[in-house]
CHARMM internal coordinates of N, CA and C (Angstrom, degrees):
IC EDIT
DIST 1 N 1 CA 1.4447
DIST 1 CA 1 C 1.5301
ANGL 1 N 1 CA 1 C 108.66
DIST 1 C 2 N 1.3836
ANGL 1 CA 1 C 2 N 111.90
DIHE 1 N 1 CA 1 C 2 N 123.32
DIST 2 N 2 CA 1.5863
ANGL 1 C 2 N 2 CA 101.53
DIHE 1 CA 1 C 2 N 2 CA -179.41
DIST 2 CA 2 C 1.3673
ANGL 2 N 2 CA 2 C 101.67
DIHE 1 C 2 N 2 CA 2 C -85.56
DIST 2 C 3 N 1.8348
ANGL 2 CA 2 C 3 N 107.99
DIHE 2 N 2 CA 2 C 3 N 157.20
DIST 3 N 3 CA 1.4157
ANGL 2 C 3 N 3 CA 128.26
DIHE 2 CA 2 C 3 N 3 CA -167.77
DIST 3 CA 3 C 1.5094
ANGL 3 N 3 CA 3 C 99.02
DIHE 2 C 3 N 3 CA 3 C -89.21
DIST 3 C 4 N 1.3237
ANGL 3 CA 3 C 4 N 96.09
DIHE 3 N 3 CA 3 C 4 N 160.18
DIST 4 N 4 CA 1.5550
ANGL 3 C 4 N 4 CA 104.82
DIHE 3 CA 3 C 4 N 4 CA -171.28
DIST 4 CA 4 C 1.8809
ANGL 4 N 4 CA 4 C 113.05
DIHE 3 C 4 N 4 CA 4 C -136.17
DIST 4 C 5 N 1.6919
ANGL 4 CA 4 C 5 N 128.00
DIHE 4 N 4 CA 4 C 5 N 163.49
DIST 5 N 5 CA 0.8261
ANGL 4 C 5 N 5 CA 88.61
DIHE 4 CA 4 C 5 N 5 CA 173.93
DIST 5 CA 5 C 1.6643
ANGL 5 N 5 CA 5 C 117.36
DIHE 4 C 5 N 5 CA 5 C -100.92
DIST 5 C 6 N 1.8071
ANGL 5 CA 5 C 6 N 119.74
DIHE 5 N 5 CA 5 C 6 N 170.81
DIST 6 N 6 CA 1.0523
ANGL 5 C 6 N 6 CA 96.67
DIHE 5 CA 5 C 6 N 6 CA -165.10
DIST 6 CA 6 C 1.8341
ANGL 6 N 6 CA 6 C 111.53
DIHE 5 C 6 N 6 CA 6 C -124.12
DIST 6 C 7 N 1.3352
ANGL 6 CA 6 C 7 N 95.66
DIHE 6 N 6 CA 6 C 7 N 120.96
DIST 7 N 7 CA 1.7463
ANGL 6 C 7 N 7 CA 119.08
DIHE 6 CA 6 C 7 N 7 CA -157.24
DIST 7 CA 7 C 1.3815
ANGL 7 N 7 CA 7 C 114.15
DIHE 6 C 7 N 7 CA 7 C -115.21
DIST 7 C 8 N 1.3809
ANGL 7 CA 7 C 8 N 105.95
DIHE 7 N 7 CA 7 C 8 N 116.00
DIST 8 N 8 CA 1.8827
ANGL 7 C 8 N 8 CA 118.48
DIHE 7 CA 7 C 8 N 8 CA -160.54
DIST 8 CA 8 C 1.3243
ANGL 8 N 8 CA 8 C 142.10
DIHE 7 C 8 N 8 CA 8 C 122.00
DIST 8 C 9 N 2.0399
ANGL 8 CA 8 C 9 N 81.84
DIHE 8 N 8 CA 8 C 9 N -29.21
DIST 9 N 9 CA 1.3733
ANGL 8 C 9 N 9 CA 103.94
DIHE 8 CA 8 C 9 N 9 CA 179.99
DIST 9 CA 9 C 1.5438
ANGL 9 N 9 CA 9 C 135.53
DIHE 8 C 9 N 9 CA 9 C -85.48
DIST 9 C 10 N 1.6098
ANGL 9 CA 9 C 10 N 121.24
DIHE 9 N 9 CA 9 C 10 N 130.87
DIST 10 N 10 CA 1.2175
ANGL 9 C 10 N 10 CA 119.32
DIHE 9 CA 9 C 10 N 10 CA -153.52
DIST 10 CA 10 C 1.5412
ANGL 10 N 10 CA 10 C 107.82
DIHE 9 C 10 N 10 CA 10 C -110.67
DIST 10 C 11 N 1.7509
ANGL 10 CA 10 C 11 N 110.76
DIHE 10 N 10 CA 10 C 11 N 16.77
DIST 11 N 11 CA 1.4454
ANGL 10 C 11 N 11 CA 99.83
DIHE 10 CA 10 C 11 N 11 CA 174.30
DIST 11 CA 11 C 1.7498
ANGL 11 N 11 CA 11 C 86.34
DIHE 10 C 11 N 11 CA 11 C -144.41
DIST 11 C 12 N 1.9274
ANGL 11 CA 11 C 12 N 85.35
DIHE 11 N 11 CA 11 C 12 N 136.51
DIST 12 N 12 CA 1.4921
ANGL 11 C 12 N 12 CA 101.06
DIHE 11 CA 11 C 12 N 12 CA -176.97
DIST 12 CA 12 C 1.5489
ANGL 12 N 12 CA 12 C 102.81
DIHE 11 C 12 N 12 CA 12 C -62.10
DIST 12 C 13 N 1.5219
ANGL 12 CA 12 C 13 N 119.15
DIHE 12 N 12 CA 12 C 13 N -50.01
DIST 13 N 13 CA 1.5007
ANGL 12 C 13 N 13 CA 112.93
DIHE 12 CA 12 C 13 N 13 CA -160.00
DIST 13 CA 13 C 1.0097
ANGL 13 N 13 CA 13 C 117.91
DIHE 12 C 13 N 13 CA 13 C -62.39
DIST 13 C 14 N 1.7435
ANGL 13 CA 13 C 14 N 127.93
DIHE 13 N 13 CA 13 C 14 N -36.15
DIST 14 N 14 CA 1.7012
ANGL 13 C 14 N 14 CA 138.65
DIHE 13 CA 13 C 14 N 14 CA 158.85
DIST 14 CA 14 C 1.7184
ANGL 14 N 14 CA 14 C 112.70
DIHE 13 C 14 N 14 CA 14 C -35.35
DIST 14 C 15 N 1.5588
ANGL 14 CA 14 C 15 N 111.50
DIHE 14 N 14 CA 14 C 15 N -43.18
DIST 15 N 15 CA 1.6417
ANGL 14 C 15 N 15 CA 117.67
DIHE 14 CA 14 C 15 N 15 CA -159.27
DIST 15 CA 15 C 2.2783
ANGL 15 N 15 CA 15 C 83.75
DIHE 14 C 15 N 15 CA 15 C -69.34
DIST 15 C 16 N 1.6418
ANGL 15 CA 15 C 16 N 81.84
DIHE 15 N 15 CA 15 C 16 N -49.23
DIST 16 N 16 CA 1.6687
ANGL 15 C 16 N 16 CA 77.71
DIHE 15 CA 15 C 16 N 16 CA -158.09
DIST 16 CA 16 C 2.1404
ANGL 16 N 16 CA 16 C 96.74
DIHE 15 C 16 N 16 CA 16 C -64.17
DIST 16 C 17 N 0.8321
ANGL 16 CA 16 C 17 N 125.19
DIHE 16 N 16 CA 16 C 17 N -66.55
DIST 17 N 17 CA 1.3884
ANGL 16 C 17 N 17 CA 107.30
DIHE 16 CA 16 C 17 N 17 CA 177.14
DIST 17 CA 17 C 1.5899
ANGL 17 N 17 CA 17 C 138.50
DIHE 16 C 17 N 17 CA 17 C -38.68
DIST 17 C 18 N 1.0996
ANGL 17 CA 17 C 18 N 101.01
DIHE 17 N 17 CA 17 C 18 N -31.35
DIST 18 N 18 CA 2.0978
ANGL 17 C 18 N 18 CA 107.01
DIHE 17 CA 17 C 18 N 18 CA 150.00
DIST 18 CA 18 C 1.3006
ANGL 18 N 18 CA 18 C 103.10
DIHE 17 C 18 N 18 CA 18 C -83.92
DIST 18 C 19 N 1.4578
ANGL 18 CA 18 C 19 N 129.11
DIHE 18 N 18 CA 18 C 19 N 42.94
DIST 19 N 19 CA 1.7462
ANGL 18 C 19 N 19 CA 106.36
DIHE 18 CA 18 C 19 N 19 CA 158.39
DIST 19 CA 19 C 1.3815
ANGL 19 N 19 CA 19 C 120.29
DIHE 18 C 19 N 19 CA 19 C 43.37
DIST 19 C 20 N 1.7608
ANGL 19 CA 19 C 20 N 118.95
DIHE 19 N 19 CA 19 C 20 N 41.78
DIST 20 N 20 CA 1.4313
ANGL 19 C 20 N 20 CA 102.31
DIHE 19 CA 19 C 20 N 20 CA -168.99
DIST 20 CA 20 C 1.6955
ANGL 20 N 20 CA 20 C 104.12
DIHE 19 C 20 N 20 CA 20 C -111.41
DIST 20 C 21 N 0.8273
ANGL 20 CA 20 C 21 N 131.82
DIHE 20 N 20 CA 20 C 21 N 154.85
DIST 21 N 21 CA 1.1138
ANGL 20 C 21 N 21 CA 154.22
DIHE 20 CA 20 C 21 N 21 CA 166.25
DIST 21 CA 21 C 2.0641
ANGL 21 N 21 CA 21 C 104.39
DIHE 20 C 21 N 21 CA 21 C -32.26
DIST 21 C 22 N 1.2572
ANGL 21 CA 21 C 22 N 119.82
DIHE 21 N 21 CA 21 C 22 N 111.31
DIST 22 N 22 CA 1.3959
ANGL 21 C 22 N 22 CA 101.58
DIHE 21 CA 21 C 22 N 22 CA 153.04
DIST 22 CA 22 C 1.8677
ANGL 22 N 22 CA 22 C 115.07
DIHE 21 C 22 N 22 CA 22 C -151.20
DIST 22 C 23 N 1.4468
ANGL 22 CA 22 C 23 N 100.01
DIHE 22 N 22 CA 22 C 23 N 138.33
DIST 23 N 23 CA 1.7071
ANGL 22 C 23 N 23 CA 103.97
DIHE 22 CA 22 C 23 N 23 CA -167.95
DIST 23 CA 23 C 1.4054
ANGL 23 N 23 CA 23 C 91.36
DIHE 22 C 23 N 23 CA 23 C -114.01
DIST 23 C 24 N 1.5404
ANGL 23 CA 23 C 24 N 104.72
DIHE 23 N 23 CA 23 C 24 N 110.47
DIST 24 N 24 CA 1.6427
ANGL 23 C 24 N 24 CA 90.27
DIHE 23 CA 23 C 24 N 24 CA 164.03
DIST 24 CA 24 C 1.7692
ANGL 24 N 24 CA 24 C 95.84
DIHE 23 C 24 N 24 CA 24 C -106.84
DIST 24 C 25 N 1.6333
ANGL 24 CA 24 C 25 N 88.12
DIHE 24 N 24 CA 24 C 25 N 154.97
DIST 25 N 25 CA 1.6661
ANGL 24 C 25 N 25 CA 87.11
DIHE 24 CA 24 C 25 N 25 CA -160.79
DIST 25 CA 25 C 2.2032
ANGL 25 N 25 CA 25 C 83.99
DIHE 24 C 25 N 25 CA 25 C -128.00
DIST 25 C 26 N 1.3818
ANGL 25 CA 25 C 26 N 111.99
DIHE 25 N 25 CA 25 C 26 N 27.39
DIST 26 N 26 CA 1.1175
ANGL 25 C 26 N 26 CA 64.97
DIHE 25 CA 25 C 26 N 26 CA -163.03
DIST 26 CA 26 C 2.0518
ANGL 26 N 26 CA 26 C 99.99
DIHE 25 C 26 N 26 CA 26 C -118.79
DIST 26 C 27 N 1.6544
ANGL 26 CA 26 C 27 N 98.70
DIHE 26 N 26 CA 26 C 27 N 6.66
DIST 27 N 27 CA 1.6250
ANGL 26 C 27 N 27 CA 106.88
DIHE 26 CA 26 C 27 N 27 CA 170.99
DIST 27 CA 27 C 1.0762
ANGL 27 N 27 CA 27 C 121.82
DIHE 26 C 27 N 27 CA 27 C 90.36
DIST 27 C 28 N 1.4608
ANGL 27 CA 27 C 28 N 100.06
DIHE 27 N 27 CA 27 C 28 N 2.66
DIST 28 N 28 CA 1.6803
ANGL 27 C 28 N 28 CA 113.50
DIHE 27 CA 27 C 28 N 28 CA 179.59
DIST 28 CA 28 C 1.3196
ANGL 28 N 28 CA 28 C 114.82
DIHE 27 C 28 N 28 CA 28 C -48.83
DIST 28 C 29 N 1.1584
ANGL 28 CA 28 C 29 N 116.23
DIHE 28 N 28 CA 28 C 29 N -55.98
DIST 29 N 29 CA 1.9401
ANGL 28 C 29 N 29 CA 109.86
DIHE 28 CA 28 C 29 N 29 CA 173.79
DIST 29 CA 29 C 1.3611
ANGL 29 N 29 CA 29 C 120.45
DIHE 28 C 29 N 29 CA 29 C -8.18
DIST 29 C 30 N 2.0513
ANGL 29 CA 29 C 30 N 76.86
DIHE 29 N 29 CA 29 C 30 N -73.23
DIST 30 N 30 CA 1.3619
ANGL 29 C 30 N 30 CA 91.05
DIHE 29 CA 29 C 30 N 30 CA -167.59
DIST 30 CA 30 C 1.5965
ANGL 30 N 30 CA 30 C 129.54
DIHE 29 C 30 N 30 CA 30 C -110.95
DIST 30 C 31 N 1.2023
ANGL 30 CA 30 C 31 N 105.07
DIHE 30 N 30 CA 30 C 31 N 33.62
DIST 31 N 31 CA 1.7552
ANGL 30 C 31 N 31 CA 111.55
DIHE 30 CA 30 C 31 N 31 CA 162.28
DIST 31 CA 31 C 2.0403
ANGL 31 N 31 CA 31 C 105.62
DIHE 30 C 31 N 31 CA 31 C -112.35
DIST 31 C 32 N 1.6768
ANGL 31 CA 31 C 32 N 87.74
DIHE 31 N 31 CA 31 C 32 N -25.63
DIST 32 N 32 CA 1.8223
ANGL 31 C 32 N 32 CA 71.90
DIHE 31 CA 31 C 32 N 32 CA 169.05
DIST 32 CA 32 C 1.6595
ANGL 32 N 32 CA 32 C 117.33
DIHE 31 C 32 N 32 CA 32 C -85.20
DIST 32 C 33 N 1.4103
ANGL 32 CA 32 C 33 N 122.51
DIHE 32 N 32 CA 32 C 33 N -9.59
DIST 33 N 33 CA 1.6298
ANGL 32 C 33 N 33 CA 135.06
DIHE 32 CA 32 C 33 N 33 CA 171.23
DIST 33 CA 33 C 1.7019
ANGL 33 N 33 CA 33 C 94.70
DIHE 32 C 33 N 33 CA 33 C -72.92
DIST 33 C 34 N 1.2581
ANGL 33 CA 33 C 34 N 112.74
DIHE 33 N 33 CA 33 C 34 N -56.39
DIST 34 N 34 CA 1.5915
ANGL 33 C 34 N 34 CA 105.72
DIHE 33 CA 33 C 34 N 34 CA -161.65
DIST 34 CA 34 C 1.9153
ANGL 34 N 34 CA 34 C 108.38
DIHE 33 C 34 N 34 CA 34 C -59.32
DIST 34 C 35 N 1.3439
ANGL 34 CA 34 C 35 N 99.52
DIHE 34 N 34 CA 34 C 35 N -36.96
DIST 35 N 35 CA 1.5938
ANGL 34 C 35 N 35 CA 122.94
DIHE 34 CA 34 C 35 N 35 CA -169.07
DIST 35 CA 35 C 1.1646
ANGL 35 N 35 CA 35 C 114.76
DIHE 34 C 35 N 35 CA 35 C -42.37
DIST 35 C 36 N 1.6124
ANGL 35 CA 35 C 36 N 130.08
DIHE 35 N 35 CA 35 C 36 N -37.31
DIST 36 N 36 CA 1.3868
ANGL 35 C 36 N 36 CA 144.03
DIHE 35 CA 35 C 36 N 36 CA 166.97
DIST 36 CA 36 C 1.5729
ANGL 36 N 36 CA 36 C 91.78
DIHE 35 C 36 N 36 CA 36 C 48.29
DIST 36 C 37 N 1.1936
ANGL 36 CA 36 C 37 N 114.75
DIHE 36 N 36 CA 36 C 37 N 60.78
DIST 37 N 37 CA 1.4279
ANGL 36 C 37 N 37 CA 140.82
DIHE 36 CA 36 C 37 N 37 CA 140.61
DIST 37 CA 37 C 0.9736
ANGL 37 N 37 CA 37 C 143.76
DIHE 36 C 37 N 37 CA 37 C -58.77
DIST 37 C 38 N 1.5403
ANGL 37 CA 37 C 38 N 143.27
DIHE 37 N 37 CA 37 C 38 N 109.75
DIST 38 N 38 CA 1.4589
ANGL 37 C 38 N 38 CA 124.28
DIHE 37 CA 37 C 38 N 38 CA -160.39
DIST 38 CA 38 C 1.8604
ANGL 38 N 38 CA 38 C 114.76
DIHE 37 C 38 N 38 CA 38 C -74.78
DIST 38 C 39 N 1.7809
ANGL 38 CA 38 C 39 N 79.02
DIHE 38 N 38 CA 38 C 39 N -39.55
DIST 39 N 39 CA 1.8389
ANGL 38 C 39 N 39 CA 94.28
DIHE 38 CA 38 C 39 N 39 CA -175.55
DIST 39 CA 39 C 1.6020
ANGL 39 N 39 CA 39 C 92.43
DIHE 38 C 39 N 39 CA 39 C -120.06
DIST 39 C 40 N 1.3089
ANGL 39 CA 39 C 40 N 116.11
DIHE 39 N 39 CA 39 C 40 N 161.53
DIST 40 N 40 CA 1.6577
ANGL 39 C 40 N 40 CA 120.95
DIHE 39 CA 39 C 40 N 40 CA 175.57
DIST 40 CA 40 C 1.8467
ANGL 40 N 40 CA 40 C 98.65
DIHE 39 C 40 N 40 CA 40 C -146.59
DIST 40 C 41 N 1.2126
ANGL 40 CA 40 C 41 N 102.05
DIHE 40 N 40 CA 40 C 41 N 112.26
DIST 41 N 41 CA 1.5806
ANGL 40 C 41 N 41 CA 107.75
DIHE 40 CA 40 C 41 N 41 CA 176.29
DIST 41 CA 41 C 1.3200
ANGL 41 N 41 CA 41 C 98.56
DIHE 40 C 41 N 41 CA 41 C -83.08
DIST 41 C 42 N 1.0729
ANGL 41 CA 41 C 42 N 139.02
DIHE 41 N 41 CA 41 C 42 N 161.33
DIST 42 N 42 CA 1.4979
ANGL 41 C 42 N 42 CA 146.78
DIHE 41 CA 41 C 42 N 42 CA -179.17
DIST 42 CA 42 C 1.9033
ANGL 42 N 42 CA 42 C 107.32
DIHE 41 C 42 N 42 CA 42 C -137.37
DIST 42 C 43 N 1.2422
ANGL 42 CA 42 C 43 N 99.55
DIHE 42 N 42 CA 42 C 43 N 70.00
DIST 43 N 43 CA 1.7014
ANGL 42 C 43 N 43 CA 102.84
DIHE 42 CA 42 C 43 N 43 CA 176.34
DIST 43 CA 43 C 1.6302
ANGL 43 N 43 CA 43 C 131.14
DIHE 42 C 43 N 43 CA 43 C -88.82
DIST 43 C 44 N 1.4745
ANGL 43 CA 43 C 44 N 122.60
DIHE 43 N 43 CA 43 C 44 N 92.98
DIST 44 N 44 CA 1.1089
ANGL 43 C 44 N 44 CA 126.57
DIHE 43 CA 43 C 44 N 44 CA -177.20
DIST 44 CA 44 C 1.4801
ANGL 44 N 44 CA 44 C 103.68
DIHE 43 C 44 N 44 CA 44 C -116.71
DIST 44 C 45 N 1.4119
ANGL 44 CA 44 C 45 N 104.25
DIHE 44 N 44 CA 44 C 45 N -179.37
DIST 45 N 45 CA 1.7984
ANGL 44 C 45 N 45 CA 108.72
DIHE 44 CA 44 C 45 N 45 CA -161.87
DIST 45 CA 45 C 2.2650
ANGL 45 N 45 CA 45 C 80.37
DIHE 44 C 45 N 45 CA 45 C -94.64
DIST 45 C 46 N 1.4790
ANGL 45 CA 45 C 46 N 95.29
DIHE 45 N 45 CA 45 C 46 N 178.86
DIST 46 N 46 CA 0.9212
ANGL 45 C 46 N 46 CA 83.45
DIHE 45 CA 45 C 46 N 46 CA 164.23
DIST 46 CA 46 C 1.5136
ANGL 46 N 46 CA 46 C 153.42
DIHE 45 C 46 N 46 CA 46 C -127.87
DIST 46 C 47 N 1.2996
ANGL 46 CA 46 C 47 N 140.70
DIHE 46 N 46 CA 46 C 47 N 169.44
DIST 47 N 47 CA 1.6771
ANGL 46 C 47 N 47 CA 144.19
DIHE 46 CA 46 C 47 N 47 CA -124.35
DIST 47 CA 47 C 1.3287
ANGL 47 N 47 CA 47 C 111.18
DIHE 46 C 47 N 47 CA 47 C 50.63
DIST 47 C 48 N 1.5725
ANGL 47 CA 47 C 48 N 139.16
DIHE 47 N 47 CA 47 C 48 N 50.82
DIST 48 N 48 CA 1.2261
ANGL 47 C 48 N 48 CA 165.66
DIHE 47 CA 47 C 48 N 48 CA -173.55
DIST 48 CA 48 C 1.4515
ANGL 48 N 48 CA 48 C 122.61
DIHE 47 C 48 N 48 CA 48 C -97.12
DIST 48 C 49 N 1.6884
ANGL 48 CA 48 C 49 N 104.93
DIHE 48 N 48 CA 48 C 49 N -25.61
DIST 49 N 49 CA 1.5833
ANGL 48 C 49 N 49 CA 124.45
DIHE 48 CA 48 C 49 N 49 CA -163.78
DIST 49 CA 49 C 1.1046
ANGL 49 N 49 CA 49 C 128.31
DIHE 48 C 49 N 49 CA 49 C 79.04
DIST 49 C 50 N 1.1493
ANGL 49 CA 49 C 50 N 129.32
DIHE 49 N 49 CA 49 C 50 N 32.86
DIST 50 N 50 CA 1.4573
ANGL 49 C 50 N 50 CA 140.00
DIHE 49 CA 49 C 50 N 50 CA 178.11
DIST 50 CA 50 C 1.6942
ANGL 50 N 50 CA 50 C 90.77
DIHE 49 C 50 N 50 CA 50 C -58.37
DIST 50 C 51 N 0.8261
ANGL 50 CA 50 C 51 N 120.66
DIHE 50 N 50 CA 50 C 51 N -88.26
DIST 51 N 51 CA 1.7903
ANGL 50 C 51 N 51 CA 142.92
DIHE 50 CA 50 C 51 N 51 CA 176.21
DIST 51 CA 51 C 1.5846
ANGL 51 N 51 CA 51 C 96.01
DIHE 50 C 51 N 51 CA 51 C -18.97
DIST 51 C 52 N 1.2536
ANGL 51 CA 51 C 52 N 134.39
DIHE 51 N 51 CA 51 C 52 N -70.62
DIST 52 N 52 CA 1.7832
ANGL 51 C 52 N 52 CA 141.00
DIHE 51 CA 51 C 52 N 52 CA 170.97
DIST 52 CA 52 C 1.2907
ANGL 52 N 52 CA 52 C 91.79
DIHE 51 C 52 N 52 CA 52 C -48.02
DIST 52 C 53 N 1.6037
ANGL 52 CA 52 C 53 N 145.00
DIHE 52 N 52 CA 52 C 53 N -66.00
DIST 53 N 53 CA 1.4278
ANGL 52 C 53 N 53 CA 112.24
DIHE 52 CA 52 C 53 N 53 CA -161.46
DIST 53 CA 53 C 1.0975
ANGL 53 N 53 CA 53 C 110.20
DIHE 52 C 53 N 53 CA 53 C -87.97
DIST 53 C 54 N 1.8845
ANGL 53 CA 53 C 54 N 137.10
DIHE 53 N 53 CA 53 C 54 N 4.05
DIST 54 N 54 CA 1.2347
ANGL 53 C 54 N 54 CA 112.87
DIHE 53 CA 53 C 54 N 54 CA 170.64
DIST 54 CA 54 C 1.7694
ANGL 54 N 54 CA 54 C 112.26
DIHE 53 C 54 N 54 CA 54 C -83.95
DIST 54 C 55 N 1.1507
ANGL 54 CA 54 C 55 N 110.82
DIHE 54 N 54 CA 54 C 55 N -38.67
DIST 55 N 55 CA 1.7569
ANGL 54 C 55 N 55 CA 119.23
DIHE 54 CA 54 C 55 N 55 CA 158.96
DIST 55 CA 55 C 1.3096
ANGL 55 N 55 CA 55 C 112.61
DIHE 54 C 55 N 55 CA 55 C -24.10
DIST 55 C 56 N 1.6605
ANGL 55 CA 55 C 56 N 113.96
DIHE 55 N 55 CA 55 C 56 N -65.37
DIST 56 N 56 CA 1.5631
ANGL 55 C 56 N 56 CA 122.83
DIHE 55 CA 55 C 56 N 56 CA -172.11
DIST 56 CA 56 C 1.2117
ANGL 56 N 56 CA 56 C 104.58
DIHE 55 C 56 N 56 CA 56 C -62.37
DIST 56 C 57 N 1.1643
ANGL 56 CA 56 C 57 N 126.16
DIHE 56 N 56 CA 56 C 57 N -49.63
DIST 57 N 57 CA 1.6060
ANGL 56 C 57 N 57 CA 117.39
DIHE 56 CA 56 C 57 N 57 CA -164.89
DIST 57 CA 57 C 1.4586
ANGL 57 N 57 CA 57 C 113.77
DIHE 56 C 57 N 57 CA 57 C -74.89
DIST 57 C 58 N 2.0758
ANGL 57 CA 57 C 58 N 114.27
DIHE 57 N 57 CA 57 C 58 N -18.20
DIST 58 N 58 CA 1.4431
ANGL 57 C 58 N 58 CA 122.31
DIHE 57 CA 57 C 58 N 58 CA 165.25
DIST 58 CA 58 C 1.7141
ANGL 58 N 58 CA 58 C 96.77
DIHE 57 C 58 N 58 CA 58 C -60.56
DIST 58 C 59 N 1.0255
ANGL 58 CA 58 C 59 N 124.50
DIHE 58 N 58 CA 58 C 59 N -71.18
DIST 59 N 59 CA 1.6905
ANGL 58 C 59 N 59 CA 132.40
DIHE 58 CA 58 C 59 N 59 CA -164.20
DIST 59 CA 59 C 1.5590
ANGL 59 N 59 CA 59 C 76.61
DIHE 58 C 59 N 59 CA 59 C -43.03
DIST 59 C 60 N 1.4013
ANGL 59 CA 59 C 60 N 144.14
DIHE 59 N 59 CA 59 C 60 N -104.93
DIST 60 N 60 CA 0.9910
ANGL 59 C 60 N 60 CA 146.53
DIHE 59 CA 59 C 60 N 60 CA -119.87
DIST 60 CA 60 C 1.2654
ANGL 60 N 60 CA 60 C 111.25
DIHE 59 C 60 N 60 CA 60 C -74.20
DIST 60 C 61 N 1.6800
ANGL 60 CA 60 C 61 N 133.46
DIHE 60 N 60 CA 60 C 61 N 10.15
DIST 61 N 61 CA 1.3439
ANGL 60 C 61 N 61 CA 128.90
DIHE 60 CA 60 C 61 N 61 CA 170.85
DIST 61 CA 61 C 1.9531
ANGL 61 N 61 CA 61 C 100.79
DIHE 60 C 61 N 61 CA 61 C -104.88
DIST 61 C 62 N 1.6137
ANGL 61 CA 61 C 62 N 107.68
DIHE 61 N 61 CA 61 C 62 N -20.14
DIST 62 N 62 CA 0.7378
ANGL 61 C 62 N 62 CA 97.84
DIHE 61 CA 61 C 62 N 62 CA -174.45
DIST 62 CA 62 C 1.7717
ANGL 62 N 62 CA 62 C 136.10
DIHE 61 C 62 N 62 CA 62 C -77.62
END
COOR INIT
IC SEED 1 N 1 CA 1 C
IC BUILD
């Protein structure tokens, strides 16, 4: 089955279980890990992905 990319979607673990395609380009991991932040507001406009990178960064602690 070829992979596709996957656009709309608001849960990381769904994208990765349909084999879908995802580029995050934007370093979030790892400038909010390096940040040694007590609190981290996360302000984007909205349908931006707030919701996709809080998912991803759940999958990825887990």
């Amino acid at each position: 089955m070829a992979r596709t990319v996957g656009i709309g979607h608001q849960d990381f673990e769904k994208l990765r279980m349909k084999n879908n395609f995802y580029v995050d380009k934007t370093g979030f991991i790892q400038e909010w890990w390096e940040s040694d932040d007590d609190v981290t507001l996360i302000t984007r406009p909205r349908r931006f992905g707030k919701t996709l990178n809080m998912s991803m960064t759940e999958c990825f602690f887990l």
